[in-house]
SERO-4910 file (N, C-alpha, C, O; in steps of 0.05 Angstrom, whole numbers):
BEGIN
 pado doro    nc1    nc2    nc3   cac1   cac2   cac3    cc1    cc2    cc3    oc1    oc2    oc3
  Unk    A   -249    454     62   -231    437     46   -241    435     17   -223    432      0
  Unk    A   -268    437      9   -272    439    -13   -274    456    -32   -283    454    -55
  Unk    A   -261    479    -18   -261    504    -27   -226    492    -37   -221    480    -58
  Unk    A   -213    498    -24   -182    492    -21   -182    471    -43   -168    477    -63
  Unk    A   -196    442    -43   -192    431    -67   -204    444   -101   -194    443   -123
  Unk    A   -224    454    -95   -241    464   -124   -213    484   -131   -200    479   -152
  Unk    A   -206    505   -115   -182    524   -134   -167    505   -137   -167    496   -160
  Unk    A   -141    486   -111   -134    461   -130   -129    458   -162   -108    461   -175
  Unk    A   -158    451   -170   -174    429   -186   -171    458   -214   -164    450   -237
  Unk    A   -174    476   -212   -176    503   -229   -153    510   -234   -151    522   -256
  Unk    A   -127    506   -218   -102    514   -218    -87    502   -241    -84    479   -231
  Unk    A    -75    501   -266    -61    486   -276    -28    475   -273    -12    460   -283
  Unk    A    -33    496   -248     -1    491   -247      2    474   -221     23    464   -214
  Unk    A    -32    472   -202    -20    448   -191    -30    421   -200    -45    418   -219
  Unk    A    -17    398   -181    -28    370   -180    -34    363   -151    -17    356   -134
  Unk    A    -63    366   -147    -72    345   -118    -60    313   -121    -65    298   -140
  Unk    A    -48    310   -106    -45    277    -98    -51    272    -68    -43    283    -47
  Unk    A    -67    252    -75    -78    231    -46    -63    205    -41    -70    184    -53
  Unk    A    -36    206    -19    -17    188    -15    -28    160     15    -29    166     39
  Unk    A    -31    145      8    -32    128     37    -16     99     43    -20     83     25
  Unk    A     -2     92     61     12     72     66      1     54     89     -5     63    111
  Unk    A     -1     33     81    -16     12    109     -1      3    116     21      9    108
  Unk    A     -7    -19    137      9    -36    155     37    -54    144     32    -62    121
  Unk    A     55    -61    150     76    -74    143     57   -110    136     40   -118    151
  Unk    A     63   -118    121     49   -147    120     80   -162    110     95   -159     91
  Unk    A     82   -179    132     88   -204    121     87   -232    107     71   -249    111
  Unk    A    110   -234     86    103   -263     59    118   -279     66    143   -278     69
  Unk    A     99   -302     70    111   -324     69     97   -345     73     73   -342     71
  Unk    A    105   -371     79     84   -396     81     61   -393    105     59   -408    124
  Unk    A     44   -373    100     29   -369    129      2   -379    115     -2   -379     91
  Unk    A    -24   -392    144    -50   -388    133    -57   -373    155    -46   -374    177
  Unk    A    -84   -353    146    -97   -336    160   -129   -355    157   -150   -342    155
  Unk    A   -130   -380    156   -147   -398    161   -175   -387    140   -199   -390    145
  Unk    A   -164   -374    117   -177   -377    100   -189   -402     72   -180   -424     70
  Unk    A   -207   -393     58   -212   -419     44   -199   -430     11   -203   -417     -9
  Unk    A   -187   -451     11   -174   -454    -10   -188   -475    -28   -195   -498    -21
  Unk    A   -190   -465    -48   -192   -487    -75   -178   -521    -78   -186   -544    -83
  Unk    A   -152   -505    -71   -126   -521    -71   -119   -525    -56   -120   -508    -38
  Unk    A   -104   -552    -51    -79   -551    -25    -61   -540    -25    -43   -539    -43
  Unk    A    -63   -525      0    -37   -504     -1    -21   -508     16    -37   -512     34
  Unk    A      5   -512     27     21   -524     48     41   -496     60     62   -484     54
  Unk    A     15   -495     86     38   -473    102     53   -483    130     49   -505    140
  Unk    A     69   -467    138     78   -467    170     63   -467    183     44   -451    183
  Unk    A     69   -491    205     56   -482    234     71   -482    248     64   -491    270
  Unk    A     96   -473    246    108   -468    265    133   -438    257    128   -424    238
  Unk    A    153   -435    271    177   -418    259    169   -403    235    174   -409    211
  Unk    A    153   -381    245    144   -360    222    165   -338    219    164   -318    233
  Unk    A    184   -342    200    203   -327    191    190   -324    156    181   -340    139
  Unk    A    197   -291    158    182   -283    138    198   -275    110    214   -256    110
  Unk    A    194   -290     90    214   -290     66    215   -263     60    238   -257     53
  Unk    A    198   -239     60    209   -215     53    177   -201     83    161   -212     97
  Unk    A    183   -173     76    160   -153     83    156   -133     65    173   -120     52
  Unk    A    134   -132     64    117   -107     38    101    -85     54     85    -94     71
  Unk    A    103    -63     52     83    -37     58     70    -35     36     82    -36     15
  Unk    A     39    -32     40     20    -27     10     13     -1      9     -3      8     26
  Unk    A     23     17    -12     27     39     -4     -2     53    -38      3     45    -61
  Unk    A    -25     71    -34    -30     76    -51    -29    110    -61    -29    130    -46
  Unk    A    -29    110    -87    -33    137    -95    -50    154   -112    -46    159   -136
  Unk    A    -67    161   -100    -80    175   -130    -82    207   -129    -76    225   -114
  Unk    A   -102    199   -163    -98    233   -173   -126    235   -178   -138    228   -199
  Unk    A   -137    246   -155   -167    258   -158   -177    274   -191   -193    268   -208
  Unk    A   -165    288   -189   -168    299   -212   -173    279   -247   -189    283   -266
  Unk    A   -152    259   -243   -159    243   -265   -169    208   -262   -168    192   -280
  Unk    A   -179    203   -233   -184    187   -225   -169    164   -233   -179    143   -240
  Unk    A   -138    168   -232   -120    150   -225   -113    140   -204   -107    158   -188
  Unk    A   -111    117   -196   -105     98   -174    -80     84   -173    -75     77   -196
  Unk    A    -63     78   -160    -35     62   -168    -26     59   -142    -16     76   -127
  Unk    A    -33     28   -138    -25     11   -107      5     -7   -117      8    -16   -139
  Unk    A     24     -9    -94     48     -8    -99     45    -25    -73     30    -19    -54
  Unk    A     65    -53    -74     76    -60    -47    107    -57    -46    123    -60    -65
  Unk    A    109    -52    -32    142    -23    -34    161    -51    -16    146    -66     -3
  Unk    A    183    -56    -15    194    -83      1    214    -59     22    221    -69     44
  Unk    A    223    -26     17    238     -9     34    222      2     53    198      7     53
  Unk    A    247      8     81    225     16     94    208     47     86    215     65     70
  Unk    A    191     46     99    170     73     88    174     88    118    154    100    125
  Unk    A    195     90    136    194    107    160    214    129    153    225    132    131
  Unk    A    217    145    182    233    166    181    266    157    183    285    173    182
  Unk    A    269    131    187    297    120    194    303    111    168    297     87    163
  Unk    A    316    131    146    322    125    124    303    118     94    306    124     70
  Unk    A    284    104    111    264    106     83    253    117     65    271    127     50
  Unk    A    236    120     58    214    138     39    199    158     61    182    174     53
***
């Protein structure tokens, strides 16, 4: 593989990109019984989730760019990304 990336990396006509997408997370009034500064007022009950986000990142080895995105579409094969 590091053969395969170094020509890559020599090639000008290509671009390596390193793509990854995590778990679906849901937003909304939730606590994960973490610690707050402040009072924060969540549900304890009827967890309906005001939206859902996939955190999806991308970079470019080559110029050590990074760029994390929470995407609100789905990221599957049923129409999404």
């Amino acid at each position: 593989m590091n053969q395969v990336n170094a020509a890559a990396d020599a090639d000008a006509k290509v671009l390596r990109i390193s793509m990854d997408a995590k778990a679906t997370v849901k937003v909304g009034d939730f606590s994960r019984g973490g610690k707050k500064r402040v009072q924060v007022k969540t549900a304890d009950h009827d967890f309906k989730a005001s939206a859902k986000v996939t955190p999806v990142g991308i970079l470019l080895p080559q110029f050590d760019i990074l760029r994390i995105t929470a995407n609100t579409i789905p990221l599957n094969g049923a129409g999404g990304l």
